[in-house]
N, CA, C and O atoms as CSV, one atom per row, in Angstrom:
chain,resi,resn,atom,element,x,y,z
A,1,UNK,N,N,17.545,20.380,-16.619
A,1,UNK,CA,C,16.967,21.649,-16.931
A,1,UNK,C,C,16.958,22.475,-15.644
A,1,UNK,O,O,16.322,22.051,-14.679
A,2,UNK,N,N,17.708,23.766,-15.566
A,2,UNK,CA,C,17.768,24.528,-14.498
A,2,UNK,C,C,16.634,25.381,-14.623
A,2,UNK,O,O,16.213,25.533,-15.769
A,3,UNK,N,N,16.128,25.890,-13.826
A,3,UNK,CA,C,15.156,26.945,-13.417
A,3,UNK,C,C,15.882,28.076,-12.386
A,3,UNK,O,O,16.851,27.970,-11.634
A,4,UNK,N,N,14.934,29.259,-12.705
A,4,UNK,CA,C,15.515,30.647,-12.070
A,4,UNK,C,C,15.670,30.277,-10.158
A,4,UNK,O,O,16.287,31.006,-9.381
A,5,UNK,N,N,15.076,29.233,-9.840
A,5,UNK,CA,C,14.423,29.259,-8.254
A,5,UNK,C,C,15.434,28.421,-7.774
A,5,UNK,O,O,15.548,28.338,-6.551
A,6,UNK,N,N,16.334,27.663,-8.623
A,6,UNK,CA,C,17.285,26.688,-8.061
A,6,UNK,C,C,18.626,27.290,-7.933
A,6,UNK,O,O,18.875,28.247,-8.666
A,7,UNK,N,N,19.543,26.866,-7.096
A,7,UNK,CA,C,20.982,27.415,-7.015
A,7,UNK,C,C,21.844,26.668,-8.145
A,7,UNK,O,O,21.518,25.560,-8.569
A,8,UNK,N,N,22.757,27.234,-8.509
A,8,UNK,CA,C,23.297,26.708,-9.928
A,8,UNK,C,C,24.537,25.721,-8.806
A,8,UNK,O,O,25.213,26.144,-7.868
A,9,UNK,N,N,24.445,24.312,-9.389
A,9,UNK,CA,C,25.338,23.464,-8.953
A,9,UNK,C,C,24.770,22.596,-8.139
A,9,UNK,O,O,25.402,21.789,-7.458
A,10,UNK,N,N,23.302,22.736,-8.166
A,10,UNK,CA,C,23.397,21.950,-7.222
A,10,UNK,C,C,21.660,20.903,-8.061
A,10,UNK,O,O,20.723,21.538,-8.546
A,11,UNK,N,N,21.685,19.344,-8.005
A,11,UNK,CA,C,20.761,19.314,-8.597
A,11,UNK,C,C,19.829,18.685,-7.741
A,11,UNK,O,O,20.170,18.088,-6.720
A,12,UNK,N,N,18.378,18.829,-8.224
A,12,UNK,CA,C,17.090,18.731,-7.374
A,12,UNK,C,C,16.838,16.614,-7.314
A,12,UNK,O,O,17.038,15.552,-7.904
A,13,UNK,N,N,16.223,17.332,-5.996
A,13,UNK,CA,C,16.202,15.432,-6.091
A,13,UNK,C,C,15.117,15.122,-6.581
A,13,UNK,O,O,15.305,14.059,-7.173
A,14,UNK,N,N,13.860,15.500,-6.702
A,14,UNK,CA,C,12.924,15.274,-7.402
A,14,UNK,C,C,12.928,16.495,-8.821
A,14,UNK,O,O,13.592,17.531,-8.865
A,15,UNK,N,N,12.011,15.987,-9.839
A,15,UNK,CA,C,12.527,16.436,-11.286
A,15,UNK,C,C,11.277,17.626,-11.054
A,15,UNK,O,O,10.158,17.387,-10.599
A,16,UNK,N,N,11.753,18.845,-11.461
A,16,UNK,CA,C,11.134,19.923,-11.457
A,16,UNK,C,C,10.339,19.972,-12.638
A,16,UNK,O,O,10.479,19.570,-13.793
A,17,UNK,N,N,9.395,20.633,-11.952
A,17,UNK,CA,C,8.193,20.736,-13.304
A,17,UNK,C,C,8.018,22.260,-13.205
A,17,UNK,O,O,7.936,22.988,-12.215
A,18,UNK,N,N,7.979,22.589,-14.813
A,18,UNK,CA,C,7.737,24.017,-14.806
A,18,UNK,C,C,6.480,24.175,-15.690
A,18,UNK,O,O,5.576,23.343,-15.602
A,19,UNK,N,N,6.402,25.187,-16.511
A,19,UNK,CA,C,5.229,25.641,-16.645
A,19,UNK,C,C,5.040,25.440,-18.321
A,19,UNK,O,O,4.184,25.949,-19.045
A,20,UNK,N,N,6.187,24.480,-18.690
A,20,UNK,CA,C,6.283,24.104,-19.707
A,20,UNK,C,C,5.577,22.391,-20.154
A,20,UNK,O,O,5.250,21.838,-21.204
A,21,UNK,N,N,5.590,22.056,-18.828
A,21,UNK,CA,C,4.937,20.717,-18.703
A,21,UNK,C,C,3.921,20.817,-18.873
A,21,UNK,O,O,3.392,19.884,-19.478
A,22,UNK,N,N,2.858,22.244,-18.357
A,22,UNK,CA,C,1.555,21.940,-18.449
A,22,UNK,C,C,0.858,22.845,-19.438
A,22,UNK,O,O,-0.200,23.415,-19.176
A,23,UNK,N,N,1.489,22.948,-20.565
A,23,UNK,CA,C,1.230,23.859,-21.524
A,23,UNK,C,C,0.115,22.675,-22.057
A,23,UNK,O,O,0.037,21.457,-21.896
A,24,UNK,N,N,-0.960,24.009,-23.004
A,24,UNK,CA,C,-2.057,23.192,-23.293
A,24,UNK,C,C,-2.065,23.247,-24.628
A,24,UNK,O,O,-2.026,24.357,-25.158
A,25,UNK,N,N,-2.115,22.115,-25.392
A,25,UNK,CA,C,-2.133,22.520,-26.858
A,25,UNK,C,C,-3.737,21.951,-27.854
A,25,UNK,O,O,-4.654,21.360,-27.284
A,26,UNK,N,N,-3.755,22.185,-28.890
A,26,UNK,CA,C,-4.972,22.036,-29.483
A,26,UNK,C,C,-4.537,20.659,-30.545
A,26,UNK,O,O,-5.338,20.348,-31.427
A,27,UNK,N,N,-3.737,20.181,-30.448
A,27,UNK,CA,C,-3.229,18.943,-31.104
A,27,UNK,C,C,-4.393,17.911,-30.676
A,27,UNK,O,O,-4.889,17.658,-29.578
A,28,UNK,N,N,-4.671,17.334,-32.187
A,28,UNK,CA,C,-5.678,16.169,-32.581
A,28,UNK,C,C,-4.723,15.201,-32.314
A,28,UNK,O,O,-3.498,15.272,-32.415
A,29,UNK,N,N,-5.604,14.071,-31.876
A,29,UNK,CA,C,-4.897,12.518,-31.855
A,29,UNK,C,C,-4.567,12.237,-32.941
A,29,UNK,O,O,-5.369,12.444,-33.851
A,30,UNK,N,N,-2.953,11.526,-33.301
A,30,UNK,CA,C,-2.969,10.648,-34.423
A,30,UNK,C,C,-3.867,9.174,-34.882
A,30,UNK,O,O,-4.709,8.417,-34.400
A,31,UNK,N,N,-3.379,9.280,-35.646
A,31,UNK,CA,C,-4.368,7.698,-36.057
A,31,UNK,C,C,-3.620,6.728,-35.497
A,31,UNK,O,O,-4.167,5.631,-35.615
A,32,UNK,N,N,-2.172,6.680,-34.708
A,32,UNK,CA,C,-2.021,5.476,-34.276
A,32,UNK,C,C,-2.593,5.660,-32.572
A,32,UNK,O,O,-2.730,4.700,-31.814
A,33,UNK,N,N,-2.820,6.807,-32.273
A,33,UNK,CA,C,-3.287,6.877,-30.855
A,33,UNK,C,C,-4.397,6.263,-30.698
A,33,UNK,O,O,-4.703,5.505,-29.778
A,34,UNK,N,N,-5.206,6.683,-31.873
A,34,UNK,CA,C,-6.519,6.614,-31.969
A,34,UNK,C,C,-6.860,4.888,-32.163
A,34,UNK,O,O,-8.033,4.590,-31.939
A,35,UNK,N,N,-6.082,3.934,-32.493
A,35,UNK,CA,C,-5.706,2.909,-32.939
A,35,UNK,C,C,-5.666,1.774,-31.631
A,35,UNK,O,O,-6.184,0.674,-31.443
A,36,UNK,N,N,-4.730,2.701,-30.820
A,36,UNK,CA,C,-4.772,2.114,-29.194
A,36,UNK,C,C,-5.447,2.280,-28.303
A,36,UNK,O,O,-5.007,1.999,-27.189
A,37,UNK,N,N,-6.820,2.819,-28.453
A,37,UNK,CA,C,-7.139,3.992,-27.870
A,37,UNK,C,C,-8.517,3.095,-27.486
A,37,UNK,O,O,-9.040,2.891,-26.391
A,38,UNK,N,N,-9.014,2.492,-29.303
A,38,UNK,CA,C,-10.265,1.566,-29.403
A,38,UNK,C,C,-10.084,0.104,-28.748
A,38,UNK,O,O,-11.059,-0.429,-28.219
A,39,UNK,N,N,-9.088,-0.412,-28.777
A,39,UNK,CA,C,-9.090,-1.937,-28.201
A,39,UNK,C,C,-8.879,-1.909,-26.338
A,39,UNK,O,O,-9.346,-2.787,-25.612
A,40,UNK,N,N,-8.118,-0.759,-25.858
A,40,UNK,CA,C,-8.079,-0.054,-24.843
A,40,UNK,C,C,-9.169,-0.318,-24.595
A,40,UNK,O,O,-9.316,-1.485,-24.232
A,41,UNK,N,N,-10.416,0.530,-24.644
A,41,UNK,CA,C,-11.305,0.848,-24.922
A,41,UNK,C,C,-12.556,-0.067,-24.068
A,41,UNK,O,O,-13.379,0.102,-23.168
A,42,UNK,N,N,-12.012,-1.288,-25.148
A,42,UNK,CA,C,-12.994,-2.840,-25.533
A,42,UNK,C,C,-13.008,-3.381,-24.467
A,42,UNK,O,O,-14.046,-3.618,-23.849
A,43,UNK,N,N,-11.388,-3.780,-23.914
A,43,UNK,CA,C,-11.013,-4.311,-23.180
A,43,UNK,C,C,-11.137,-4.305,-21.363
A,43,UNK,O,O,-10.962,-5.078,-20.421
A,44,UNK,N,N,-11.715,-2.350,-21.727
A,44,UNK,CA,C,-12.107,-2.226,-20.102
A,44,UNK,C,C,-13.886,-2.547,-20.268
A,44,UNK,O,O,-14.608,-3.125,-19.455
A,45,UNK,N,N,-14.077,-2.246,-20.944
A,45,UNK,CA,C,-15.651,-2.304,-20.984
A,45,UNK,C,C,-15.853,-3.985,-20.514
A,45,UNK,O,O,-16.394,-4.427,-19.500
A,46,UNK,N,N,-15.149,-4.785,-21.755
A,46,UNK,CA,C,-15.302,-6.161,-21.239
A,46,UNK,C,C,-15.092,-6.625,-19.820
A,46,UNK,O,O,-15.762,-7.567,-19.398
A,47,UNK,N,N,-14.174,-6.000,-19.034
A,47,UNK,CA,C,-13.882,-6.539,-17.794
A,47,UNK,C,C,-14.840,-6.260,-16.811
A,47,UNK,O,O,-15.157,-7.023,-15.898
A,48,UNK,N,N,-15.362,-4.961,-17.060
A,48,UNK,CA,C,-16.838,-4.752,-16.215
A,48,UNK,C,C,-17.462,-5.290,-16.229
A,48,UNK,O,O,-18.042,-5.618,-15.194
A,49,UNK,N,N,-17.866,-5.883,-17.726
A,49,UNK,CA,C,-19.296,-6.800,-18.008
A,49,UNK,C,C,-18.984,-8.221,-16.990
A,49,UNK,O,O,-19.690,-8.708,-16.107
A,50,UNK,N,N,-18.049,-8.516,-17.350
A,50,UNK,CA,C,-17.886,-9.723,-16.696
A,50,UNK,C,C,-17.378,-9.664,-15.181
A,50,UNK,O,O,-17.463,-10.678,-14.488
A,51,UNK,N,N,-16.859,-8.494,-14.675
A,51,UNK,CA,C,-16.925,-8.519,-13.363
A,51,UNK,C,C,-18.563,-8.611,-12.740
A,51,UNK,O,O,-18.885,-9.303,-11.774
A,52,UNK,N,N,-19.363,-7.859,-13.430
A,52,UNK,CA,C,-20.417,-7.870,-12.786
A,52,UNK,C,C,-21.278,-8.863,-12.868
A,52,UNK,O,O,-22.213,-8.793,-12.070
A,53,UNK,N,N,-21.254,-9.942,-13.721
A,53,UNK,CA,C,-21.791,-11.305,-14.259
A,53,UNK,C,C,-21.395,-12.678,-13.298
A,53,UNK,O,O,-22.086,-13.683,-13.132
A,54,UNK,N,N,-20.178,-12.400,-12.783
A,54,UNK,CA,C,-18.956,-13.576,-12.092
A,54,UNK,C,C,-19.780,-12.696,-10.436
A,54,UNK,O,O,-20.496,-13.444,-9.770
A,55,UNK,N,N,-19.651,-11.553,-10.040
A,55,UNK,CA,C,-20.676,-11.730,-8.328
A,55,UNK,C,C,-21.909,-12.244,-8.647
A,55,UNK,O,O,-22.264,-13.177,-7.926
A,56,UNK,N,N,-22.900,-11.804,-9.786
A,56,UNK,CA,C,-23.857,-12.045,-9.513
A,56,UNK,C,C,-24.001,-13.961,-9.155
A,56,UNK,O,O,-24.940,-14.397,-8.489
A,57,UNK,N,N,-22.700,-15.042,-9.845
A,57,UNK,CA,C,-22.885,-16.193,-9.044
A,57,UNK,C,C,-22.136,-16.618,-8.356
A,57,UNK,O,O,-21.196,-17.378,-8.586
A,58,UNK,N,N,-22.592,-16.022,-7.148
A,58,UNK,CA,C,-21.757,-16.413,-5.701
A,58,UNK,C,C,-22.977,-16.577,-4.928
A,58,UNK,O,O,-23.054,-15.983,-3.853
A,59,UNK,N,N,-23.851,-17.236,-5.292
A,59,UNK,CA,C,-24.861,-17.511,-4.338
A,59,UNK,C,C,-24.428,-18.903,-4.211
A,59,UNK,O,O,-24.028,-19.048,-3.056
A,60,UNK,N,N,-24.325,-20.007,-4.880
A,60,UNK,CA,C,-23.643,-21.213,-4.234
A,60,UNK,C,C,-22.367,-21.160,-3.486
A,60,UNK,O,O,-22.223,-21.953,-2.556
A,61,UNK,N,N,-21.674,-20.546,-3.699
A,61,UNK,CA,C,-20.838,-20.426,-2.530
A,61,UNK,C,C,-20.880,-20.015,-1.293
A,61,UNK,O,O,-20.108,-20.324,-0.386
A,62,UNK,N,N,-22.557,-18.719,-1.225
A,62,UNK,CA,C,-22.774,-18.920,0.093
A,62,UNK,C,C,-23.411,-19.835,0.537
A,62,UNK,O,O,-23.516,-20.131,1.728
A,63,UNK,N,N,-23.972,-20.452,-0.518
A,63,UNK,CA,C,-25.046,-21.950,-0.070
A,63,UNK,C,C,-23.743,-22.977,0.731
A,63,UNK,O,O,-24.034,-23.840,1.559
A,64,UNK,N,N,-22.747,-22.770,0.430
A,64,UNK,CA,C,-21.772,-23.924,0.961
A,64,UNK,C,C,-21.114,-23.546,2.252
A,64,UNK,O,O,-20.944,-24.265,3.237
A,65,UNK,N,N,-20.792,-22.366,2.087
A,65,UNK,CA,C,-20.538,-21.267,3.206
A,65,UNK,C,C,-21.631,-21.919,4.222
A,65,UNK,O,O,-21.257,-22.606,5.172
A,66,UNK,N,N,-22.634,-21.731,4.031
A,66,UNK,CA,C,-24.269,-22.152,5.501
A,66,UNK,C,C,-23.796,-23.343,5.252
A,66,UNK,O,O,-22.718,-23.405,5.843
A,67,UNK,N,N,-24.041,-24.499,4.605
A,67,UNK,CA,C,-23.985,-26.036,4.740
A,67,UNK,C,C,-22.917,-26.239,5.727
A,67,UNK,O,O,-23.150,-27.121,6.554
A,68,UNK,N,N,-21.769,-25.602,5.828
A,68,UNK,CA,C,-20.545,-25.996,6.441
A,68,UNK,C,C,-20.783,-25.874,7.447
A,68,UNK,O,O,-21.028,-26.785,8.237
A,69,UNK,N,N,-20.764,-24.102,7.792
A,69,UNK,CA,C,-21.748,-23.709,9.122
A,69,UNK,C,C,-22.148,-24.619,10.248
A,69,UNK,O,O,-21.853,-24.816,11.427
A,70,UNK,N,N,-23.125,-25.173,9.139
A,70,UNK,CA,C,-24.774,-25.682,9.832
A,70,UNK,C,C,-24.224,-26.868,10.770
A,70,UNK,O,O,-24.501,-27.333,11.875
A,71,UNK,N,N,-23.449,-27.070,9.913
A,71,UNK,CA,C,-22.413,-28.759,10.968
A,71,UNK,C,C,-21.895,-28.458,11.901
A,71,UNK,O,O,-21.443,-29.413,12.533
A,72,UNK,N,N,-21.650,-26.992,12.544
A,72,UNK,CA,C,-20.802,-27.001,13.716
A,72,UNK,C,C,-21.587,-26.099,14.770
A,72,UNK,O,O,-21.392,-25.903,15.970
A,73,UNK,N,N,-22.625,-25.583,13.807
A,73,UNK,CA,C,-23.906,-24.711,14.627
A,73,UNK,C,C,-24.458,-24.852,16.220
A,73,UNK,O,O,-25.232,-25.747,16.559
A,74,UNK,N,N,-23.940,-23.838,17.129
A,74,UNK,CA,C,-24.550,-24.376,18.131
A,74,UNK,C,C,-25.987,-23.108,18.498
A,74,UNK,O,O,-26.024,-22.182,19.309
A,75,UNK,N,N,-27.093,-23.637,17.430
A,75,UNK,CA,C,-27.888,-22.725,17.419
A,75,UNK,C,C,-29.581,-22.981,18.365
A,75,UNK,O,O,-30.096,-24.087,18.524
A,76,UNK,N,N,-29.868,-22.331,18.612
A,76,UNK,CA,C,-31.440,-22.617,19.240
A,76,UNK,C,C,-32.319,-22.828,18.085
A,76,UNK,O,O,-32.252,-22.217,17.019
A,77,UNK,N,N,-33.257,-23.869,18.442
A,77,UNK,CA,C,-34.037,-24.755,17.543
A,77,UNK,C,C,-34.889,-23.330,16.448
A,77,UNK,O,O,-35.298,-23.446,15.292
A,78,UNK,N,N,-34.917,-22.271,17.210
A,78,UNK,CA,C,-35.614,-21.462,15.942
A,78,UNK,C,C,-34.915,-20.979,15.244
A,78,UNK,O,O,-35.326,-20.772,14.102
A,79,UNK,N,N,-33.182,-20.472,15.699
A,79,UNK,CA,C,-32.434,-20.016,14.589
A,79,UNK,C,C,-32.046,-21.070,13.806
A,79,UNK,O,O,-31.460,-20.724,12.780
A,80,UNK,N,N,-32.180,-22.184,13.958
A,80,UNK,CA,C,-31.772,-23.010,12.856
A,80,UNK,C,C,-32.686,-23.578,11.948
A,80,UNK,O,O,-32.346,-24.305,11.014
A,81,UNK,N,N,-34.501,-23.067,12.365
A,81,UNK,CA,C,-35.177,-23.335,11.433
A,81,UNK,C,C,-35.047,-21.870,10.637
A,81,UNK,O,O,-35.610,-21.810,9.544
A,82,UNK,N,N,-34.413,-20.809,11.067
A,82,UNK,CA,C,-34.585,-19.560,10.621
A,82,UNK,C,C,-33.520,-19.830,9.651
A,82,UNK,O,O,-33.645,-19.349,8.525
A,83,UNK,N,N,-32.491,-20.534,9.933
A,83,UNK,CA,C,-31.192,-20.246,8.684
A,83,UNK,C,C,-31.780,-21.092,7.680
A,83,UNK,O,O,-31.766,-20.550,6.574
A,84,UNK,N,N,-32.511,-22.734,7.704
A,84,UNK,CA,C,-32.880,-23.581,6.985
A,84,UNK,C,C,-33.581,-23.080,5.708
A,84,UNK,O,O,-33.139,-23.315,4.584
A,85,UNK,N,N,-35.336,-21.974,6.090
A,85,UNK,CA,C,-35.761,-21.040,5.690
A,85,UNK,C,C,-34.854,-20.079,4.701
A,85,UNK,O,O,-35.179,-19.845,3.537
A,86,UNK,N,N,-34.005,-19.705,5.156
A,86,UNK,CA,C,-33.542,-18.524,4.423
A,86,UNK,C,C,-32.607,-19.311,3.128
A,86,UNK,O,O,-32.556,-18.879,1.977
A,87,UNK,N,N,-31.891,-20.575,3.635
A,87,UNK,CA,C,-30.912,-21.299,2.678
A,87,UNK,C,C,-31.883,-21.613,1.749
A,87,UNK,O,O,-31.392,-21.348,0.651
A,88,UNK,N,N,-33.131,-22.087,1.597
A,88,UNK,CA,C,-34.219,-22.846,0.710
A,88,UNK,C,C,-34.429,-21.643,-0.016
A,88,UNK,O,O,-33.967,-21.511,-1.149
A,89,UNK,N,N,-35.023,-20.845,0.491
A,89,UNK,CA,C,-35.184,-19.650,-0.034
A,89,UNK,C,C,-34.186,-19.092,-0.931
A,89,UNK,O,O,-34.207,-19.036,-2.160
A,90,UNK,N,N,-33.100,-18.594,0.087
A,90,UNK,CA,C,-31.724,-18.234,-1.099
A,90,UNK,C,C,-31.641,-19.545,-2.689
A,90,UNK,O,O,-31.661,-19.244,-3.883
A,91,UNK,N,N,-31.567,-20.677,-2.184
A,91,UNK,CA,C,-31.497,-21.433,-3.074
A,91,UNK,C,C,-32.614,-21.394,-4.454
A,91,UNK,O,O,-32.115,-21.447,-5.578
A,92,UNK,N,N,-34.370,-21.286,-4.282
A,92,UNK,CA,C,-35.410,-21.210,-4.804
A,92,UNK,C,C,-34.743,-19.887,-5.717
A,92,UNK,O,O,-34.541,-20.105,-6.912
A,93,UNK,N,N,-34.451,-18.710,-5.237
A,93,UNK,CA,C,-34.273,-17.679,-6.091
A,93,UNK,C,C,-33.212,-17.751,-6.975
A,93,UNK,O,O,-33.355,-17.403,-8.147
A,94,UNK,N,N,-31.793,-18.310,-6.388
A,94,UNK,CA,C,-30.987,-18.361,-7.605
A,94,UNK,C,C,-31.191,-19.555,-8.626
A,94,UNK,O,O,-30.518,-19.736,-9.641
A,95,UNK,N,N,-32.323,-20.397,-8.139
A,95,UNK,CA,C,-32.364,-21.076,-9.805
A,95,UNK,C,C,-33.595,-20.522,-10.461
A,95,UNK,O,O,-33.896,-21.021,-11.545
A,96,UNK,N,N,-34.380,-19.536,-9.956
A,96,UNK,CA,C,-35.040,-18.591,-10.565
A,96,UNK,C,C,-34.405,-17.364,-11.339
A,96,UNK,O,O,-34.970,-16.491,-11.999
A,97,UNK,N,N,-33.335,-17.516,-11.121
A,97,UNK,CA,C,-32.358,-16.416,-11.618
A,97,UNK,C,C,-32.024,-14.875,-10.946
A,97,UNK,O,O,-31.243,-14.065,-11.444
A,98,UNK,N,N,-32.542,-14.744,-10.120
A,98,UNK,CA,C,-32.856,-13.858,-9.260
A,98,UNK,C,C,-31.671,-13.616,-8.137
A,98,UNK,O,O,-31.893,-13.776,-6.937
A,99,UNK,N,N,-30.612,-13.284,-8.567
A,99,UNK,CA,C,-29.531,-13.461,-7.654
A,99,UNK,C,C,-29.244,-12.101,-6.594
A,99,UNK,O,O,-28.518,-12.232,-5.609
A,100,UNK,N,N,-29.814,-10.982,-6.887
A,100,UNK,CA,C,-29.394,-10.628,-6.007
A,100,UNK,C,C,-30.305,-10.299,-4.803
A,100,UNK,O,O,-30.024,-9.425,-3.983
A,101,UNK,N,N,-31.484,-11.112,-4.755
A,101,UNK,CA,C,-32.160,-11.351,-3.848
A,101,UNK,C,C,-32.145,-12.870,-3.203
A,101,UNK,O,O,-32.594,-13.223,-2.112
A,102,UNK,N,N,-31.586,-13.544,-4.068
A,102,UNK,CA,C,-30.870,-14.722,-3.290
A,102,UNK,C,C,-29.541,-14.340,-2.290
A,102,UNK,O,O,-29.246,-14.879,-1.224
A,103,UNK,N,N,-28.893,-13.310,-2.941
A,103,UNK,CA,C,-27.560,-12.855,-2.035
A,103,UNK,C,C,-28.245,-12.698,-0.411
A,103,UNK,O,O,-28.050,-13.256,0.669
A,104,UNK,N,N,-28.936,-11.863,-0.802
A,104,UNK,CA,C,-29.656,-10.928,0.137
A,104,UNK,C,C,-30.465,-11.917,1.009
A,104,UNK,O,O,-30.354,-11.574,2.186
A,105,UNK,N,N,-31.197,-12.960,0.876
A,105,UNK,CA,C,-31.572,-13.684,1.644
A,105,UNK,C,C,-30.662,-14.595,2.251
A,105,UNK,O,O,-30.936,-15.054,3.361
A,106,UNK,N,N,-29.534,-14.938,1.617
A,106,UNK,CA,C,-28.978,-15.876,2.028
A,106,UNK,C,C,-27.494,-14.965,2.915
A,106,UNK,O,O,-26.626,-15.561,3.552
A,107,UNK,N,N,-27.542,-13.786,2.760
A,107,UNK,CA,C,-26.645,-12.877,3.848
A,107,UNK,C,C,-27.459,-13.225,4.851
A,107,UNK,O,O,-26.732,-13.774,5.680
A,108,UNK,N,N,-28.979,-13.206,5.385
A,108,UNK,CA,C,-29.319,-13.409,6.640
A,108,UNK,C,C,-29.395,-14.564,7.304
A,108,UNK,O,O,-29.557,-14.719,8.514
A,109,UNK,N,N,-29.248,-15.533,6.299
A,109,UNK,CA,C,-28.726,-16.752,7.376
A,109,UNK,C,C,-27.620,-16.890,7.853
A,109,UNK,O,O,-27.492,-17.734,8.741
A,110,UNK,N,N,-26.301,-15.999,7.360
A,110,UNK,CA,C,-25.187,-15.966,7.160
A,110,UNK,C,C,-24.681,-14.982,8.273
A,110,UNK,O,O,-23.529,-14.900,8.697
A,111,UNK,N,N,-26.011,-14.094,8.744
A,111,UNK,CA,C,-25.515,-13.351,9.830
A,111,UNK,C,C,-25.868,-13.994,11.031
A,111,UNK,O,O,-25.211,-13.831,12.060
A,112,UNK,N,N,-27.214,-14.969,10.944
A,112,UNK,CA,C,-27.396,-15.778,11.873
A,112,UNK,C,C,-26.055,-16.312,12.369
A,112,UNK,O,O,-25.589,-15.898,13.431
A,113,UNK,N,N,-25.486,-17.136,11.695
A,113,UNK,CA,C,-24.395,-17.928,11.917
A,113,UNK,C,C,-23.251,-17.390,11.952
A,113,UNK,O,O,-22.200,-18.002,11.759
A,114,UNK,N,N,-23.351,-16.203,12.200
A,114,UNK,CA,C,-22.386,-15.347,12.319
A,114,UNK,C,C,-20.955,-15.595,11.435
A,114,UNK,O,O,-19.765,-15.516,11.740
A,115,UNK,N,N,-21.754,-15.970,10.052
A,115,UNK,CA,C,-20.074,-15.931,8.821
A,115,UNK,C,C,-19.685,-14.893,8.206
A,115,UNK,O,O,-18.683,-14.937,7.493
């Protein structure tokens, strides 16, 4: 498709868009759009739910994250009662269900130990 702005013979390397591309029309969805449109739909909603369900348990993995740590720790006797504290703690809350204050406690032992 030539346009008035181009030289005749010669063609564009990227595909020109004119003012025909962005014409606006009042056209309703068909029913098969509408068709793809709902499971579409389902399918993102579901992935949120469960993205946000799958962080909330990653508190044992930071519990394993510190355990590992703790074995190679060359910490002063109070930061390592300070990480001990915070791992019990992190731990107490996520089987209280309470995970994202287990995260949160158990990030500060985690900064102790600089992981």
């Amino acid at each position: 498709m030539r346009n008035e702005y181009e030289p005749p013979g010669i063609k564009p390397r990227w595909p020109v868009l004119t003012l025909q591309h962005f014409s606006i029309t009042t056209q309703t969805t068909t029913f098969e759009e509408q068709t793809i449109k709902k499971p579409i739909t389902a399918l993102l909603a579901t992935a949120l739910l469960s993205a946000g369900t799958a962080l909330a348990f990653h508190c044992p993995a930071d519990m394993k994250k510190i355990d590992a740590a703790m074995a190679n720790a060359k910490l002063s006797a109070s930061d390592i009662a300070k990480v001990k504290k915070y791992r019990a703690e992190g731990a107490a809350l996520h089987k209280a269900k309470k995970h994202q204050e287990s995260v949160d406690t158990l990030v500060q032992a985690m900064k102790i130990l600089k992981i």
